[in-house]
N, C-alpha and C positions, 0 to 999 in steps of 0.2 A: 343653280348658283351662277351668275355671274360670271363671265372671265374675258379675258383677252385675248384672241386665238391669231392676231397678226399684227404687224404693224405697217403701211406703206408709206413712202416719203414722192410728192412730186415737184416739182419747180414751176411758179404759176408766176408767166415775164408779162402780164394783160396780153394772156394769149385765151383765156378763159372767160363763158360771161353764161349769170345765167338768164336765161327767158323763161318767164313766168307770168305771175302778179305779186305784188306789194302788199301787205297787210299788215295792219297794225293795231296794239291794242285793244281798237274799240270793235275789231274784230272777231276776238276773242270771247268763248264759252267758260266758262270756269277757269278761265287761264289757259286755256290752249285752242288751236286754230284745226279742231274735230271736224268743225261744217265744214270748213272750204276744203279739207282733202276729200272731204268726204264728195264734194261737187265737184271737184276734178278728178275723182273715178267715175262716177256716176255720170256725168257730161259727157265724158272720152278726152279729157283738156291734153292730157299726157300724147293723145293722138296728134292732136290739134295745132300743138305748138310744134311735132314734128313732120307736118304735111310738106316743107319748103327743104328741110334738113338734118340729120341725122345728126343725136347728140353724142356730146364726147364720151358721156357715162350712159350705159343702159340702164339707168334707173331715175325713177321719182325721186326728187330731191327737196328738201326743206332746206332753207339759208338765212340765220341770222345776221343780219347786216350791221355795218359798225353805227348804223345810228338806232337800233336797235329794232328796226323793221322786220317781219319774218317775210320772205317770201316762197312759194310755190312753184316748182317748174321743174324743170333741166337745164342741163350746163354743156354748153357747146364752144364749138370754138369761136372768138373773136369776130369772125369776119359772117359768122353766119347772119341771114334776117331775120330781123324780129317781124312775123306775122301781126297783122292788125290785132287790134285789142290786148294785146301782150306789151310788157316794157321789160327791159334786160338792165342787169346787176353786173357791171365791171370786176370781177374777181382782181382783187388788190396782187401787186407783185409778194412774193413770199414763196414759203414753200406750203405745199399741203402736204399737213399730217394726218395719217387715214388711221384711224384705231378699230377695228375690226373686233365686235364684242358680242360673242354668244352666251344668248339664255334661252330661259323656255318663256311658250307663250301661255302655257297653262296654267302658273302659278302668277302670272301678273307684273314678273319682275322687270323684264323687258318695257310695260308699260307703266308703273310703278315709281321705279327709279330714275333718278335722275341721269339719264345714261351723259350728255355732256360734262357735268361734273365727275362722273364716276369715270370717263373717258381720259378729259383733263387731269384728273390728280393722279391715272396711271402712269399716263407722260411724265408728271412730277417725280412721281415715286421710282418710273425706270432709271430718270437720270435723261429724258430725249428731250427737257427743253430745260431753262430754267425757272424757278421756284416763281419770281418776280415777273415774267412775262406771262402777257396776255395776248388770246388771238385777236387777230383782225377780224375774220370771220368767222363763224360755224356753218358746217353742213352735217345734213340728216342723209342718209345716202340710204337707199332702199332695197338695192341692186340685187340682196341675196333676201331679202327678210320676206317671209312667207308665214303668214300666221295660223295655217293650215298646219303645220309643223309641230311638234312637240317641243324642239328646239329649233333655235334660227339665229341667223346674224344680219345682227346693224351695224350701220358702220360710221361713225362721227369722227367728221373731219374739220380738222382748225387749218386755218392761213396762219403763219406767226410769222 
């Protein structure tokens, strides 16, 4: 089952950006963007984009963007380069909210569920945002999740 096992708060002043790639829609397999993570482990891209500099988060990140773009990559700081073939995502001022949610990977639910939504309405439900706002951004933060695991944690973070 499903749960909540933390919550983090950070302050993001555009001291954050992430480098990746841009994908959209037409991107998209069944509704989700399966090939292209699946070519950014299989390529080494998570390598690739850190040849010049080390990211802020050790982890693979996914980021839905406010115009509803998904992109691929890592989040570094501000001032880092974007490597050829890569374009970088401004992380809007706000705060990030990190929801830290463990399940298991053998029953599906992890992948199953809608874990931003089931993320967002726990924010709602604790009382840590209000009912009527919405994020700027989403991220998928990968940092602990190991699917080798029986259980494991994701971590989906809003800007608000």
């Amino acid at each position: 089952m499903l749960k909540v096992v933390e919550l983090e708060n950070e302050i993001v002043h555009h001291s954050l950006k992430l480098i990746g790639k841009r994908y959209t829609e037409a991107d998209q397999e069944n509704g989700m963007y399966q090939n292209q993570w699946k070519t950014w482990f299989e390529a080494d891209l998570f390598e690739d984009v850190m040849k010049e500099c080390a990211p802020h988060y050790a982890s693979p990140i996914g980021l839905i963007a406010e115009d509803d773009a998904y992109w691929i990559g890592q989040i570094f700081k501000r001032d880092a380069p974007v490597p050829k073939s890569y374009e970088c995502y401004d992380l809007p001022n706000g705060v990030l909210v990190n929801v830290f949610i463990e399940g298991s990977t053998r029953n599906g639910e992890l992948f199953e569920t809608p874990l931003v939504d089931f993320a967002w309405n726990h924010l709602k439900q604790a009382n840590v945002i209000e009912a009527e706002r919405q994020p700027k951004v989403v991220l998928e933060r990968y940092e602990y999740f190991d699917p080798s695991q029986e259980t494991t944690v994701m971590i989906i973070g809003f800007v608000i």
